[in-house]
Steps between C-alpha positions, in 0.01 A plus 500: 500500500229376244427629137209365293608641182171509241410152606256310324334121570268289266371200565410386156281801384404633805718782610543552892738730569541734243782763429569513882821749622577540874786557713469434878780647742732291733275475815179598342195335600280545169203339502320343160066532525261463249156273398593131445640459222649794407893376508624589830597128596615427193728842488628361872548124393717646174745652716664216698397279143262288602327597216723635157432806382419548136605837413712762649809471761450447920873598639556440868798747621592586157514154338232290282359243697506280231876522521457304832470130545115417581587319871764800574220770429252309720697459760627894545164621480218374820145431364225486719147418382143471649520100515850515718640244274623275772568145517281285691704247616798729643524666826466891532893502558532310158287703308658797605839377398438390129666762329833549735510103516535479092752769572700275674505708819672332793224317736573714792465803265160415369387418861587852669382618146153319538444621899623835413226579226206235753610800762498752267137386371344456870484139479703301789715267423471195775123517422505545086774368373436126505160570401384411147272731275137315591599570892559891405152783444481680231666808592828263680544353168460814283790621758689170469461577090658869517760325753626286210494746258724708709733232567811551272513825615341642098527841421189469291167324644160425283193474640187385318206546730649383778242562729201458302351193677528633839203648682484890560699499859774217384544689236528891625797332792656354182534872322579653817773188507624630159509835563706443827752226325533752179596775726786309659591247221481812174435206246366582159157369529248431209155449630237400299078548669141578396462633800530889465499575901776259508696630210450858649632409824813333358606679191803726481393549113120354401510347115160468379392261221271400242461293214844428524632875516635744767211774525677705757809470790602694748501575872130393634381829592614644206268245314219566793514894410557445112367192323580487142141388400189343630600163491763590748300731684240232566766243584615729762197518669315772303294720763656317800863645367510740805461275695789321367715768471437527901593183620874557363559887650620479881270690731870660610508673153120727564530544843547831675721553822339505854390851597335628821119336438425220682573172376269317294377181682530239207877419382663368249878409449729709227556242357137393384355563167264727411229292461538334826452853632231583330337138574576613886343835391158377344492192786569702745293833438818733516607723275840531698722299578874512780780308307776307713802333449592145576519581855151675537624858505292744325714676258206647264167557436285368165200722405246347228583770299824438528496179395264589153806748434646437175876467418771296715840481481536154366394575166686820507798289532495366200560168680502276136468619131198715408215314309587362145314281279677286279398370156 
């Protein structure tokens, strides 16, 4: 869906992205992280051409992007960044429909267009949409933001720290948000963060840089089990990588079914991570736990050892491309 082909940017003599090749999947969530500075906003904001690239070809489906017209490019592609981006002085319903209203889309179009995605986002219509941007929190306009991006319907959506500003709850609904509208809406989504918890939690493939180079890329726990080098290593958490590693495996993939010992008194659902069960574990002083379904029916059991067991069948997959560093 997108190619960076050995894609290079100076700005006069400094170079900031340097030599940079990656291809990211139709549907792919891949996920840019690195230390500020390092090129990944500038590798995002070359893309939809916001900023020109100076070396190297970006294709989108096949063809150069520089064979597109500027305002054509822009408008195919959603971008959503940390700021939202929206204008003061229109209503939510306005903002929303900027892009399908330089499309030319039929009023009554953009409406059921604009109340579909204010549903789809959890933000109700008689009370938001005749709001402006100073009436909205943080998180409502960070959801009115990814709302407009999504508007035209884009196969392709950029987002450039999107949650950045938010405090810690605001912004974990917003991911869980993501996650949810990525799983029905199978956009190509490139996400650029600092934050490495978020980037872990998001990523279908995890594209670490620095000093304007991709150091490593692949599926997050691949990266969690195998980091290239220290640098990425430490940028994954260093020590704390199990730790990691456990709050993306299901409790559903370690446990054990039921068998004729009594049930452990502490529960925990299937599907939980692992590191909410072992937080339950250490808080609650068990080293056992009875997992349920969404109805509260025990349909396993959870053992600490169990859950320090190593393997799962995620990685065994093969779920994205093995590890690769490009140079």
């Amino acid at each position: 869906m997108i190619e960076l082909i050995q894609v290079s940017k100076r700005f006069g003599d400094a170079l900031a992205v340097d030599d940079v090749s990656l291809s990211i999947e139709r549907g792919e969530l891949c996920v840019l992280i690195g230390t500020s500075g390092c090129g990944k906003s500038t590798t995002l904001r070359m893309i939809n051409r916001l900023i020109e690239h100076s070396a190297g070809e970006i294709h989108l489906e096949g063809q150069p992007v520089r064979e597109f017209r500027e305002e054509v490019l822009r408008r195919r592609i959603g971008y959503a960044i940390q700021s939202t981006g929206l204008f003061p002085h229109w209503t939510v319903a306005r903002n929303i429909g900027l892009v399908p209203g330089l499309l030319k889309w039929p009023r009554a179009r953009i409406r059921e267009r604009v109340e579909e995605l204010m549903a789809l986002l959890g933000l109700e219509v008689e009370e938001f949409a005749d709001k402006y941007p100073s009436q909205l929190s943080g998180g409502q306009a960070q959801r009115v933001g990814v709302a407009r991006a999504l508007a035209a319907d884009p196969d392709i959506l950029l987002m450039d720290e999107p949650f950045g500003a938010l405090d810690p709850i605001t912004r974990e609904s917003l991911q869980d948000e993501l996650v949810r509208l990525q799983a029905r809406l199978n956009k190509t989504i490139v996400f650029v963060t600092h934050d490495m918890d978020e980037a872990l939690r998001l990523a279908d493939r995890l594209v670490v840089m620095n000093h304007g180079r991709i150091i490593q890329q692949g599926h997050p726990l691949e990266l969690l089990r195998r980091p290239a080098d220290g640098f990425v290593e430490s940028l994954l958490g260093g020590a704390d990588r199990g730790l990691k590693e456990a709050a993306l495996l299901p409790v559903s993939q370690r446990m054990t079914a039921l068998d004729d010992a009594p049930l452990a008194e502490q529960r925990v659902s299937q599907q939980a991570t692992l590191r909410e069960a072992l937080s339950i574990m250490l808080w609650r002083h068990a080293d056992c736990l009875t997992v349920v379904d969404a109805a509260d029916t025990p349909v396993g059991q959870l053992s600490l050892r169990q859950l320090v067991g190593a393997g799962d069948a995620r990685a065994a997959a093969g779920r994205t491309d093995t590890d690769q560093a490009a140079g």
